[in-house]
BAFI-3210 file (N, C-alpha, C; in Angstrom, 3 decimals, decimal comma, padded with zeros to 6 digits):
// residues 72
n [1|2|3|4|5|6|7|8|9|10|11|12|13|14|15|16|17|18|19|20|21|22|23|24|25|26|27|28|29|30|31|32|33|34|35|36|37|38|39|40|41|42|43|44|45|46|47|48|49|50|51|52|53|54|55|56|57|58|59|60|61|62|63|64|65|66|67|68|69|70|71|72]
n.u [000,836|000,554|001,810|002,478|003,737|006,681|007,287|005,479|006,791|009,846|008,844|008,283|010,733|011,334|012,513|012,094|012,366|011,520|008,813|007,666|008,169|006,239|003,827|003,823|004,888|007,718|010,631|011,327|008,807|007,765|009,270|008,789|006,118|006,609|007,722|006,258|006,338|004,503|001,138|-000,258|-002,189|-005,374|-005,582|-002,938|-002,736|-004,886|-003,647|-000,860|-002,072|-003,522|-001,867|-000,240|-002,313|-003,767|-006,563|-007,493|-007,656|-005,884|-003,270|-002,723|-003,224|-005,092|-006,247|-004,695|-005,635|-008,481|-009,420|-011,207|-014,567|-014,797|-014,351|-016,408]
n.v [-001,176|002,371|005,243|008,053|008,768|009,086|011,481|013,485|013,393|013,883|016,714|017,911|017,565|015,272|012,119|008,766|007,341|009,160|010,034|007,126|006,469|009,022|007,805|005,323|002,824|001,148|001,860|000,190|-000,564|001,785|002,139|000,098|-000,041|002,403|001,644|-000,063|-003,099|-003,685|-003,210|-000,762|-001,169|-000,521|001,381|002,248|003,312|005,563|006,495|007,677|009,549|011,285|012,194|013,999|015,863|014,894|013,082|009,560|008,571|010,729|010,295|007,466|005,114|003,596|002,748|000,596|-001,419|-001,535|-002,440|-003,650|-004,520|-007,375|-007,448|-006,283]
n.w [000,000|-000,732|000,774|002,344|004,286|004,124|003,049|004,407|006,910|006,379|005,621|007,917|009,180|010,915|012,246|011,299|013,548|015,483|014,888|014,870|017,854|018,503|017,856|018,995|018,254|016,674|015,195|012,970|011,897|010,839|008,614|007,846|007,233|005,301|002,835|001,911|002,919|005,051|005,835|007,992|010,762|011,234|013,726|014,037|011,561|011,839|014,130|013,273|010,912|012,344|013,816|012,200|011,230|009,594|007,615|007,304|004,795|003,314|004,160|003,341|000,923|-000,555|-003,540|-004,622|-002,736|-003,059|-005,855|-007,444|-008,329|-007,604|-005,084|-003,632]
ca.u [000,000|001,362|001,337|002,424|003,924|007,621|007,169|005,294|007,827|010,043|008,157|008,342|011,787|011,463|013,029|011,236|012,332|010,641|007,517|007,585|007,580|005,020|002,668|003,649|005,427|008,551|011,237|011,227|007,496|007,441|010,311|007,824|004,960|006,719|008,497|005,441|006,625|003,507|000,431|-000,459|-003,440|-006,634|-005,427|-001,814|-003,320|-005,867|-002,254|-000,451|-002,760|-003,831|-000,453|000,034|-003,662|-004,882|-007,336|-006,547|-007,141|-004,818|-001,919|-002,532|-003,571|-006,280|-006,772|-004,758|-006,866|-009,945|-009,836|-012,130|-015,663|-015,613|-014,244|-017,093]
ca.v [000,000|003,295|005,717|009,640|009,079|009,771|012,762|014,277|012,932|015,047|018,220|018,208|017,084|014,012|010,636|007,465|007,228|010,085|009,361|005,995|006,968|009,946|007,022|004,487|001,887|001,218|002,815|-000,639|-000,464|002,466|001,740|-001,577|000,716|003,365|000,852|-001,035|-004,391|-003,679|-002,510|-000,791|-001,710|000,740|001,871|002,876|004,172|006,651|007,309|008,292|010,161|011,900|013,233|015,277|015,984|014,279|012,115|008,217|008,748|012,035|009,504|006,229|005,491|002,785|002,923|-000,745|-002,038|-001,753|-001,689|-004,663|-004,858|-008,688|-007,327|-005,614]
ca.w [000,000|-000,981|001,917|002,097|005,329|003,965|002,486|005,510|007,912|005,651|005,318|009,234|009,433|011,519|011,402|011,607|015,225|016,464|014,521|015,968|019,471|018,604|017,645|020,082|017,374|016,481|013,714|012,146|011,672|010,026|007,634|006,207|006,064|004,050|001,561|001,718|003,370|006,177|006,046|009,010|011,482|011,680|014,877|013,644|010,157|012,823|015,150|011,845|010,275|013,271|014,171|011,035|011,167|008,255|007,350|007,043|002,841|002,716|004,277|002,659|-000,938|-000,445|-004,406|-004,923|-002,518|-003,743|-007,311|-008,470|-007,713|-006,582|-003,553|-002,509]
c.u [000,885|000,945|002,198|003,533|005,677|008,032|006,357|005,908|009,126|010,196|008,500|009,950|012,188|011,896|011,802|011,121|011,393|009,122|006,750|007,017|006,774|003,617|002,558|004,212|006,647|009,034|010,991|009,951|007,109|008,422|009,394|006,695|005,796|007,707|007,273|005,311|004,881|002,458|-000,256|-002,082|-004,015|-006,368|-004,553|-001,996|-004,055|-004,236|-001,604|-000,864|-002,997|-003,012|-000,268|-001,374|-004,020|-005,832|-006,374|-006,254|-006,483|-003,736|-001,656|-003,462|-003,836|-006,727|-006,296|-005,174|-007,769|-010,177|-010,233|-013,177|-015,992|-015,123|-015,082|-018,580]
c.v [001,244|004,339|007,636|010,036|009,364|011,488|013,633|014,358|014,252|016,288|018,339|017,780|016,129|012,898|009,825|006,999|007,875|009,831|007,844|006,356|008,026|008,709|005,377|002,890|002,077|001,621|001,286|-000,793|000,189|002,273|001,160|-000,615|001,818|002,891|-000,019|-002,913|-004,715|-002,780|-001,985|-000,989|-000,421|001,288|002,890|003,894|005,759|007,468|008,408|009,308|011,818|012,838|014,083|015,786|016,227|013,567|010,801|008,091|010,119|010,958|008,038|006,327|004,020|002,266|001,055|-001,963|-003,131|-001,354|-002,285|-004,607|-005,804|-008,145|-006,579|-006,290]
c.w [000,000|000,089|001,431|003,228|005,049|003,715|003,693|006,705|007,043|005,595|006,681|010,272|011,033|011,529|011,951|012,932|015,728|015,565|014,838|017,346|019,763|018,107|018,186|018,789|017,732|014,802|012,710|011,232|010,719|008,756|006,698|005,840|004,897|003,073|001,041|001,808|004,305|005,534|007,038|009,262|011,314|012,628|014,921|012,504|010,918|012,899|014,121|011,529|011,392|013,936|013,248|010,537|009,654|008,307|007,216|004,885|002,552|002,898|003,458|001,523|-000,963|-002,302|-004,921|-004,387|-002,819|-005,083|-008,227|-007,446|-006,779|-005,395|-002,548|-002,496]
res [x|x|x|x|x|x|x|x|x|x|x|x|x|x|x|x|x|x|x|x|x|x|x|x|x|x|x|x|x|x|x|x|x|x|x|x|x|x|x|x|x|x|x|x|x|x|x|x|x|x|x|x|x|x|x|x|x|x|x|x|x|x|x|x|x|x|x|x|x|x|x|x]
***
């Protein structure tokens, strides 16, 4: 899943550490989500999001997903 969360980590000049421990994970964690090894949990996706006060679809990119009908 393609996520945003580099590039706003970034903009706010943070490492993966401190974004970690601002959302109660670890740096490893965030690494897989933002290479796309992990997809994070609904909980973490909220934490995430919530810290750079976005929405969960401004930070992650849900579009490969869901992008056949049978899945709904």
């Amino acid at each position: 899943m393609k996520t945003k969360i580099r590039e706003l980590r970034k903009q706010r000049k943070l490492s993966q550490e401190e974004l970690a421990v601002a959302v109660g994970t670890t740096r490893q964690t965030i690494t897989s989500i933002e290479v796309g090894k992990y997809t994070a949990s609904l909980v973490l996706a909220y934490k995430i999001s919530h810290y750079f006060g976005l929405s969960i679809e401004e930070v992650f990119d849900f579009s490969d997903v869901y992008n056949s009908e049978d899945d709904f």
